[in-house]
C-alpha positions as CSV (number, residue, x, y, z in Angstrom):
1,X,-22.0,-3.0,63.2
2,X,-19.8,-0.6,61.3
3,X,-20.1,3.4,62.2
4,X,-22.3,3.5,58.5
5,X,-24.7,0.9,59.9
6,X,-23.8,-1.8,57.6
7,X,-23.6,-5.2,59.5
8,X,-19.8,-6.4,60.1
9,X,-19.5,-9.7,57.5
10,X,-16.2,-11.7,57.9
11,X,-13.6,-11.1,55.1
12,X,-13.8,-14.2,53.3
13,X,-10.5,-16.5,53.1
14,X,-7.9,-15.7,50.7
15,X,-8.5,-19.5,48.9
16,X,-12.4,-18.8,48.9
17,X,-11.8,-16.4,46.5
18,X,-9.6,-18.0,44.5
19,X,-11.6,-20.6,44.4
20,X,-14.7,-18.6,43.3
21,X,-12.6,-16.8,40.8
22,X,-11.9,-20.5,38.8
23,X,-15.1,-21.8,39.3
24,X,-16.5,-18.4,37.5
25,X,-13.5,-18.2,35.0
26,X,-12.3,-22.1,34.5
27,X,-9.1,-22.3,32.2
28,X,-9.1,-21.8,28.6
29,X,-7.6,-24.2,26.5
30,X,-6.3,-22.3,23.6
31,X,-6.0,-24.4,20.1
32,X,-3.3,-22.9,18.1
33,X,-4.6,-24.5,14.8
34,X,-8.2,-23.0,15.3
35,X,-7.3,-19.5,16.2
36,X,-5.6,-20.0,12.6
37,X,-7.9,-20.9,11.0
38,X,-10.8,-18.4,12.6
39,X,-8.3,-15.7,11.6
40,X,-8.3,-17.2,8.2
41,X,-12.3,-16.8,8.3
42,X,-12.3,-13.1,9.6
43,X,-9.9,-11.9,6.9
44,X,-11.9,-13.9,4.4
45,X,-14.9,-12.5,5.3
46,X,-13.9,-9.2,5.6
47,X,-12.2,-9.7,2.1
48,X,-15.4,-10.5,0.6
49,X,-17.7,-7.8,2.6
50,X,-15.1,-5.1,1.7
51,X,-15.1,-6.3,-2.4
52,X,-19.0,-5.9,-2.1
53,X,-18.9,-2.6,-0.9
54,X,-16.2,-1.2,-3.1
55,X,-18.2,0.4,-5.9
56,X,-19.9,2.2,-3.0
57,X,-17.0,3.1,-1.2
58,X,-15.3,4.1,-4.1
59,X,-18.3,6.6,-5.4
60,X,-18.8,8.1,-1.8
61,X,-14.8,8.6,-2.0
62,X,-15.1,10.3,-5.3
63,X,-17.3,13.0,-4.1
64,X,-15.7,13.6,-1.1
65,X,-12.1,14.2,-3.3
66,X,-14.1,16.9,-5.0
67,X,-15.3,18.7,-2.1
68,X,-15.1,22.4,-1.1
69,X,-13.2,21.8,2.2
70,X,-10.7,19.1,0.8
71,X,-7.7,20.7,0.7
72,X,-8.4,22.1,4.3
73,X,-9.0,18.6,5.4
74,X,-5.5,17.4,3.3
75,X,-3.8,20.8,5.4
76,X,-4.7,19.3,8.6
77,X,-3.4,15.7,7.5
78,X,-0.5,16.9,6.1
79,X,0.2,19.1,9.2
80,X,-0.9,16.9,12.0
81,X,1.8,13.8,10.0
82,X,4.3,16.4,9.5
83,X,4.3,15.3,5.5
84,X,6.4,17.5,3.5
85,X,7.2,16.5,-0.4
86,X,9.1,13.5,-0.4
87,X,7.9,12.3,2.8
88,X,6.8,8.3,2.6
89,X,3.7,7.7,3.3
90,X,1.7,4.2,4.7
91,X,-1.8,4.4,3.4
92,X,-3.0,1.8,5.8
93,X,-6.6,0.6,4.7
94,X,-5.9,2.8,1.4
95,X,-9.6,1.5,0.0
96,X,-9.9,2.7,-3.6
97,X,-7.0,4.9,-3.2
98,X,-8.5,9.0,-3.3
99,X,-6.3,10.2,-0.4
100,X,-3.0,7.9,-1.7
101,X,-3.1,10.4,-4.9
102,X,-4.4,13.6,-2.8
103,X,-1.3,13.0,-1.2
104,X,1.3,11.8,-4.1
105,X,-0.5,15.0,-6.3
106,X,1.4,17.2,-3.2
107,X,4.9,15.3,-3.6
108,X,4.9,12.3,-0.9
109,X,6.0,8.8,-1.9
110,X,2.7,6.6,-1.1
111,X,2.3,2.7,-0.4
112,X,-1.0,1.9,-0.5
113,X,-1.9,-1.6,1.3
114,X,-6.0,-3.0,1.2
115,X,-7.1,-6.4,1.5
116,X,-9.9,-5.9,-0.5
117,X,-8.7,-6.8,-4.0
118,X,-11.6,-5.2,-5.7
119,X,-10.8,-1.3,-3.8
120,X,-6.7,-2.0,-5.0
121,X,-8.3,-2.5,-8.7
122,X,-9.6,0.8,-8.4
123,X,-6.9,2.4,-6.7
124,X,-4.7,1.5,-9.4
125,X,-7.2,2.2,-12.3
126,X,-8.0,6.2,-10.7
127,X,-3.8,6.5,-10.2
128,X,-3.0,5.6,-13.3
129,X,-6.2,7.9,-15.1
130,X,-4.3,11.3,-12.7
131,X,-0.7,9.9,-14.0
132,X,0.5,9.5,-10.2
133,X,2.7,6.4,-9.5
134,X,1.8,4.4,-6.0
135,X,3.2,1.1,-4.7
136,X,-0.3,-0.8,-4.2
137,X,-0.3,-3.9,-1.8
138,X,-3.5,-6.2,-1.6
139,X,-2.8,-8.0,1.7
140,X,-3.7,-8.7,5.7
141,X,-2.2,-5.1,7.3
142,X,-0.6,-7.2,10.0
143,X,1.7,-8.6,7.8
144,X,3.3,-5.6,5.7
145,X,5.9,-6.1,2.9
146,X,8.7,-3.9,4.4
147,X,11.5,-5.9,7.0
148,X,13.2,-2.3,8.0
149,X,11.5,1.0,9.5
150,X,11.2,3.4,6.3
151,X,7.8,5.2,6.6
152,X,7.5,8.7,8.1
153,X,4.0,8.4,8.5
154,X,1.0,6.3,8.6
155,X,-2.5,6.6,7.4
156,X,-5.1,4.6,9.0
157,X,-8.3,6.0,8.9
158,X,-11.6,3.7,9.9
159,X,-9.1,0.6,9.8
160,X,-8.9,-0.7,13.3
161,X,-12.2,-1.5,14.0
162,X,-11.8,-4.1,10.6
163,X,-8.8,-5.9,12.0
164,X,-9.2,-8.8,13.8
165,X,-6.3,-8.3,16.3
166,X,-5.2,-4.3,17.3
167,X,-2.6,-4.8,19.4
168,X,-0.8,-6.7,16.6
169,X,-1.4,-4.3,13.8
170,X,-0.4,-1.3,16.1
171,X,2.9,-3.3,16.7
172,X,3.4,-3.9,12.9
173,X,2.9,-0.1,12.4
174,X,5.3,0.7,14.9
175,X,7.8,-1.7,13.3
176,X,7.5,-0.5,10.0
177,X,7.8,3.7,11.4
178,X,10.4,5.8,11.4
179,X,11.6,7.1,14.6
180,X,9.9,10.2,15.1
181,X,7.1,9.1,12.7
182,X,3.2,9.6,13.7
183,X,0.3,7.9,13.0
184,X,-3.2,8.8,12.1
185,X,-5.7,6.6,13.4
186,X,-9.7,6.8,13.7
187,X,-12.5,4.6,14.5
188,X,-16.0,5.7,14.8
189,X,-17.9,7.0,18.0
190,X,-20.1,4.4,20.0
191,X,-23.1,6.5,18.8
192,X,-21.9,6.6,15.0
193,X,-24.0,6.0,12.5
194,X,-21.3,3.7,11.3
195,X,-22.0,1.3,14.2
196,X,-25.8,1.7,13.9
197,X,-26.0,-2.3,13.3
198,X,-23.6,-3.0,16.6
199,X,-26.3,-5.6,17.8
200,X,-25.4,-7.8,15.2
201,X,-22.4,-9.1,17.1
202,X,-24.7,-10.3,19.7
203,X,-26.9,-12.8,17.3
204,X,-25.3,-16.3,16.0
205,X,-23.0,-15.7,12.9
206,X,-21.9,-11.8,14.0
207,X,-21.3,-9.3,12.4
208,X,-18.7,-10.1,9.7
209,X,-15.3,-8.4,10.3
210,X,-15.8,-5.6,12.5
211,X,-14.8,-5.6,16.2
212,X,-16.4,-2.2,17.3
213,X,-13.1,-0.6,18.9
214,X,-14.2,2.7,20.3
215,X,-12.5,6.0,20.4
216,X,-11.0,5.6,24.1
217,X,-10.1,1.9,23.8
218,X,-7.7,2.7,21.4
219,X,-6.4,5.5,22.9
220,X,-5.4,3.2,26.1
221,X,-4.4,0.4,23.6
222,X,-1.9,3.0,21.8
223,X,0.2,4.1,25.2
224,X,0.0,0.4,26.6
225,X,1.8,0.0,23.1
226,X,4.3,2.9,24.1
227,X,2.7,5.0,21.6
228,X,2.0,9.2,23.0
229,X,-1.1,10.8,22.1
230,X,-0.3,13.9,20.8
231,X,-4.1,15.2,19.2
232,X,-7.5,13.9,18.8
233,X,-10.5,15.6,16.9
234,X,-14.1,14.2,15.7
235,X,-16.2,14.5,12.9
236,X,-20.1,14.6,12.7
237,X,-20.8,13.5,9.3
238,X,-22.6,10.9,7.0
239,X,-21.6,6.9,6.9
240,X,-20.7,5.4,4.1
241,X,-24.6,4.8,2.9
242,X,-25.5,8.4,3.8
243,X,-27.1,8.1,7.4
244,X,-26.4,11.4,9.3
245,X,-25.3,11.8,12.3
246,X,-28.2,12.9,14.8
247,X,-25.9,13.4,17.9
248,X,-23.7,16.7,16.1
249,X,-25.2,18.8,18.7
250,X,-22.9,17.2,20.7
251,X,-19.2,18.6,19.0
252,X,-19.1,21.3,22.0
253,X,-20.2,18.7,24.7
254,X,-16.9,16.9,27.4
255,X,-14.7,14.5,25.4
256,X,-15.9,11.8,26.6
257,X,-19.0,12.5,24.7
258,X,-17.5,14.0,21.5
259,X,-16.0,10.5,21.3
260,X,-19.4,8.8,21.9
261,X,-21.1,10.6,19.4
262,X,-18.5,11.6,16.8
263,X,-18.8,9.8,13.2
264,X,-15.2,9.3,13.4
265,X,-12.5,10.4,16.0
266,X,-9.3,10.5,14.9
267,X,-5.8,9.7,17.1
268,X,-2.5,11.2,16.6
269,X,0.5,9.4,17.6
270,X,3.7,8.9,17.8
């Protein structure tokens, strides 16, 4: 008997639990050709849900360019990337291209990259109505266009959680950084209104493109990448389709659960 009262078991043998552990998690075999082609599905399918959505997105983006507080939220961009005119800019996820001329309209160079051909359409028709000149990509984020490091920053808001593998795309955005660059990075809060429909993923089919990444799994994904966190903040408002947020009380509550609850939480790194 142990001085807590708890009965003295034997430690099992070292092999037992080996054995246990591959009777409970047998061997994968991994088939390089399917993991192809279900990334070839994912992308499609996010393709497709993303070109649905984009007259939506697009409108919702419109009103939020012409908001009172805009050029505080374009301050805190700018000054949290370090952007000054003529820095180059990686609008990652760039959807239908609002904050790609926000920031060309204050004298960075902007690529835009969206693998929704339908947002890039509108991108290029709203840059070309402000006469602003962007370099618009429509194309899988993981695989960018540029072979050297010549971005000084990256924009990837509410992009993660739509990629099929994060670890890959964060590598591809530190390939493609500058030394000394930073990124900007959010994904919603566990108790967003954005991942209201979570369950989903749980019935046959899933939920299409989306691998609900939370707030503090990214965070440990970014330094396991080499990345430093330099500031975090979240944001209590609206989804896309208007659904407020009914956990705002919580902005002043511990991190933890301002990342729970927030809307969005957004990552700066470098």
């Amino acid at each position: 008997m142990s001085d807590e009262g708890w009965p003295d078991f034997p430690a099992p043998a070292a092999g037992a639990i080996q054995t246990d552990r591959e009777r409970l998690n047998p061997p994968l075999e991994v088939d390089p050709q399917r993991l192809e082609t279900d990334y070839a599905r994912w992308l499609e399918r996010s393709r497709e849900a993303w070109d649905a959505r984009a007259e939506r997105w697009d409108a919702r983006a419109e009103a939020n360019a012409l908001a009172p507080d805009r050029a505080v939220e374009l301050n805190r961009i700018s000054e949290s990337l370090r952007l000054q005119p003529g820095s180059r800019v990686l609008d990652a996820g760039c959807g239908s291209g609002q904050l790609a001329i926000a920031l060309v309209e204050r004298g960075m160079t902007v690529t835009g990259v969206d693998l929704s051909p339908a947002m890039i359409r509108r991108a290029n028709a709203h840059a070309m109505e402000r006469g602003v000149l962007i370099d618009w990509h429509t194309g899988d984020i993981t695989h960018l266009a540029e072979s050297l490091p010549v971005f000084d920053a990256i924009y990837a808001r509410v992009l993660l959680q739509f990629v099929a593998d994060v670890p890959a795309t964060l590598r591809e955005f530190r390939r493609v950084l500058r030394p000394g660059g930073r990124l900007l990075a959010s994904v919603p809060g566990a108790l967003s209104p954005i991942y209201r429909a979570s369950w989903l993923r749980h019935l046959p089919g899933g939920d299409p493109g989306n691998n609900y990444l939370l707030p503090w799994e990214l965070e440990q994904l970014l330094q396991e990448g080499g990345w430093r966190l330099l500031d975090g903040w979240g944001e209590w408002g609206d989804d896309l389709y208007g659904v407020s947020n009914e956990n705002i009380s919580m902005h002043h509550a511990s991190r933890a659960l301002q990342q729970a609850s927030a809307t969005t939480w957004t990552i700066i790194a470098a």
